[in-house]
Structure formats: C-alpha cells, structure tokens
N, C-alpha and C positions, 0 to 999 in steps of 0.2 A: 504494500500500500504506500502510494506518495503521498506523502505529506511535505507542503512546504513550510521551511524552516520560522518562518513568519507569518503560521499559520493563524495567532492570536490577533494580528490586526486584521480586523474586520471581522473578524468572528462574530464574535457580541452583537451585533449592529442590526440584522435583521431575524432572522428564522428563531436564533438562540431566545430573542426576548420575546416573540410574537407567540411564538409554542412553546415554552418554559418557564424563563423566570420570571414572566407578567403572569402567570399562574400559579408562582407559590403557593403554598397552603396557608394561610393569614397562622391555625394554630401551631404550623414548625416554626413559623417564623417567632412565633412570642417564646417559645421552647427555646431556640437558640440563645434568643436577647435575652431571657430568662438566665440561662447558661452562663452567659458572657458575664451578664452583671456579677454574678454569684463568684464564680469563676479568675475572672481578674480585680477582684472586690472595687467595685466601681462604686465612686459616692459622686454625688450631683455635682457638676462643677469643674470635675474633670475633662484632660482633653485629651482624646482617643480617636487614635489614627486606623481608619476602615480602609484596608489595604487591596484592590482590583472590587472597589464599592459595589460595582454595576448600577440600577438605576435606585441605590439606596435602602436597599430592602430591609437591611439592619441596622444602616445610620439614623434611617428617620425616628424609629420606635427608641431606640439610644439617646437618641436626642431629647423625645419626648421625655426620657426619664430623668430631664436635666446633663448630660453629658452636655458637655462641647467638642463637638467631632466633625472630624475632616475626614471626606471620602479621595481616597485617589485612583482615580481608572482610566484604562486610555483611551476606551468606547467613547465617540462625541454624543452619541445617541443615547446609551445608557447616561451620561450626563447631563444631555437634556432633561431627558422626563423628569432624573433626580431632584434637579433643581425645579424645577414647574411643581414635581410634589411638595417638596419644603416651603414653596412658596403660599402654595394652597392650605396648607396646614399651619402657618406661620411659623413654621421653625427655623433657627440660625444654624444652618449644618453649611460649611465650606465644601467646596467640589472641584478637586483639580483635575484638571488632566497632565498624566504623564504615563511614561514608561513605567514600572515597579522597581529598576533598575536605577532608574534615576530622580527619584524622590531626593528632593530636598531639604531635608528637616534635622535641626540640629539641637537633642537635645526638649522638645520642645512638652513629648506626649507622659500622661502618665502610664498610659496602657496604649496597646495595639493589636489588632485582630485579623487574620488573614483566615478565611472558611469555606467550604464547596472546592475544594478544590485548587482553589486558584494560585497554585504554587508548584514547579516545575515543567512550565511552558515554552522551558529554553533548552537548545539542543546541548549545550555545554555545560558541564559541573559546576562549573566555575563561576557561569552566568547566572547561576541559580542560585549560589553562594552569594553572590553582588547583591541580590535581592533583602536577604536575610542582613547582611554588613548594614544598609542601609535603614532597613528597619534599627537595629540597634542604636544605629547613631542617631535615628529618629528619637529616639525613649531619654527622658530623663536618668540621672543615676537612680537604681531604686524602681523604675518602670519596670513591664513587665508585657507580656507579649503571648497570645495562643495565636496557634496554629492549626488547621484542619484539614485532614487529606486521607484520600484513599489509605487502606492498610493492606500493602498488596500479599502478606502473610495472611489475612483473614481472604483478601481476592482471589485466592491459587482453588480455593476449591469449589466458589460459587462460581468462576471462571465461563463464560459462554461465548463463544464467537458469532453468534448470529441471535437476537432476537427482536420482540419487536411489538408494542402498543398502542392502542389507540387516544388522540391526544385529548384536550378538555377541549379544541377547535374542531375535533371530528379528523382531523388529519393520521394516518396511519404512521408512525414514525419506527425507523427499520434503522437497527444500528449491527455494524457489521464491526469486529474487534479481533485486533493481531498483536499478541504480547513476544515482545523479543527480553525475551530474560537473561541473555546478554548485555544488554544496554538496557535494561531497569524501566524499557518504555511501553507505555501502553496509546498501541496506536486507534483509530475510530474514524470511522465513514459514518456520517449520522444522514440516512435519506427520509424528506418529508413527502407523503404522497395525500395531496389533496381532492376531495369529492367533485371535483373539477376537473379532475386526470393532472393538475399541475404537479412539479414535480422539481423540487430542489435540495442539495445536499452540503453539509459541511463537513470539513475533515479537522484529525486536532491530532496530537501526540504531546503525550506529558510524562514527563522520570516521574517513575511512582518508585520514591525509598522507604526503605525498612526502618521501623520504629529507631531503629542502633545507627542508621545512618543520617538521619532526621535529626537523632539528636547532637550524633558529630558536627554535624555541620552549625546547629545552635551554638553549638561549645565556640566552635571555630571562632564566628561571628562577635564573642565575646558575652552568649548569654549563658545562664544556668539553668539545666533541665529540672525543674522542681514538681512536676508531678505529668500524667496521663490518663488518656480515659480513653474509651475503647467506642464509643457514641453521647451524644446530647441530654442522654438520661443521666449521665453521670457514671455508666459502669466502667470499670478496672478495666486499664488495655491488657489485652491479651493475643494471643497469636491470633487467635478466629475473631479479632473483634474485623467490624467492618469498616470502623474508622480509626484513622491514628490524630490523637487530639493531642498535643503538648501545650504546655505553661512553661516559661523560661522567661528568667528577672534577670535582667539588669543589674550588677551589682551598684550599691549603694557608694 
C-alpha cells in the first residue's frame, strides 16, 4: 500500500470530519474530559495545550470547565468550525495552526494532552521525537502531559485487515489495513461508498510503539513516566489493553 509520506496534510479536511469526528458520541466525549481533568489534576484557570485539537472536541468542554486552553492543528478547516464553535458558545479557547513539530511555546502550559491517536504520523523516529521535545519545552517546570495511542501489544490479536461499517451519514465505510512489524507501522486505505454510488478514499500510516518505547522516548524528551492506563475508564495498562494512555511531569 502507498502511502504518501505527507499523508497528514489534508487529511482532516474533508471525508475525516464529515463521517467521523463531527459524529462523536457527545457521552465519550465528556468520559474523556472527565478523564483529562481527573487525570492531569486540572483546576480552573489553568493553561492547557490541546495538541492536533481538530475542530475542538475537547478544548471546548475544557474550557467550559474554566481551563485556559490552546488548540494546535494544522487542518485550516478543523480550525474553522473550532473557532465559529467557541465563538457561538462564548468561550476564550486560542486556535493555532501549525505543524506539531513546530509549536512554539516556551514554558508557558501547566498540562498538555495529545489523544485518538494523533501521535506518530511521521515516517522518521526522530520526527516523532521533535514532537514530544516540543511538547516538553511547551510545559512549565512541574507540568505534566498525557498521551493517547493505539496499544499495538493489545492490537496483534484483534488485528483485521479488511472490515467495514455502516456510517451515522448512511455511507458504507470499508477500511483495508497492512501492519509491517518491521517498521512498527500500521498502514490504512479508508474507502467511503455513498447511497449515490459516490465514492472517495483516504490513506494514512502511523508508528504504532510499544508501551516501553512510548515511554523511552518521554524519558528522552526530558519527561517522567508517572503512571498508565490501558482505556478512559481508568483500567491498568496491560499487554491486551486496547489503548496505551501515559502521564509524564515535567520535572519541577
């Protein structure tokens, strides 16, 4: 499967929001923010960096709870809507765009959150190290930072290279998956088929690493791995879990 190497721009932009993320579930979404707050013990008035935001799904409701938070993503479109929602709901949430690579921030946040995914979209190690470096120097001394990602030890055995559901647009969506466990990637052709016979697809590939390499690389970056969880309920990571969740602070 090709996948090109700059598959992330543009991605987001159409199909992703129009059949997915503009269909969250309103109740994961409070489970999550739930999670977060709990999680990176967040009190009102804090300010918390939403790291590949999309069009806000978690900034806003964060917000709501008194956070001061900044979204950063490089969709211009998921940055629209975000800002037209904050706008409609009066809330003060900031909205950058950028690279994840190239965040600017020095020092500034007491927490930070990166979740669904959206971590290892770079063909290089090293690329994906820059991301995490940057977060770091994001965070105050004392900050603190979760992370959310596939847990490809809990993935090896639910593993499927073809399936495929029907969407909440009525659209058939058909995803086709080639895991090179060589190179730690897991590649995907996501095809939409609409009641109209139309017919569009997206491609992506992401390093999916192991809880132990997950957390090397935190180390690297200069954070400490201080706990994990295996999903949003809160259970104990473990080999079968389906998610790998880490917390890692900042030293003081």
């Amino acid at each position: 499967m090709e996948v090109p190497k700059d598959w992330y721009d543009g991605f987001f932009e159409d199909d992703w929001l129009d059949e997915i993320a503009l269909h969250a579930d309103d109740e994961w979404t409070d489970r999550q923010t739930s999670f977060l707050v709990e999680k990176l013990e967040l009190e009102p008035g804090e300010r918390v960096l939403d790291l590949a935001c999309g069009h806000g799904r978690l900034a806003l409701p964060l917000a709501e709870r008194g956070l001061d938070v900044t979204g950063v993503d490089l969709s211009p479109r998921s940055l629209e809507l975000a800002r037209a929602a904050a706008d409609s709901q009066g809330l003060n949430v900031t909205f950058v765009r950028s690279d994840m690579r190239e965040i600017d921030f020095d020092g500034e946040f007491d927490a930070a959150y990166s979740v669904y995914t959206s971590f290892g979209y770079f063909e290089e190690d090293g690329e994906n190290q820059r991301v995490l470096d940057a977060v770091s120097r994001a965070l105050r001394p004392g900050g603190c930072f979760l992370i959310d990602v596939l847990n490809p030890t809990g993935l090896a055995a639910r593993y499927q290279s073809r399936m495929w559901e029907e969407l909440d647009s009525g659209a058939a969506f058909l995803q086709q998956h080639e895991f090179d466990a060589l190179a730690g990637r897991n590649r995907a052709r996501w095809i939409f088929v609409r009641d109209d016979g139309s017919r569009s697809e997206l491609v992506h590939s992401v390093r999916v690493y192991a809880p132990w390499e997950l957390a090397r690389m935190l180390e690297e970056a200069g954070l400490n791995v201080v706990q994990g969880w295996g999903d949003f309920e809160g259970a104990g990571l473990e080999l079968t879990s389906r998610r790998l969740i880490l917390r890692a602070d900042k030293p003081a």
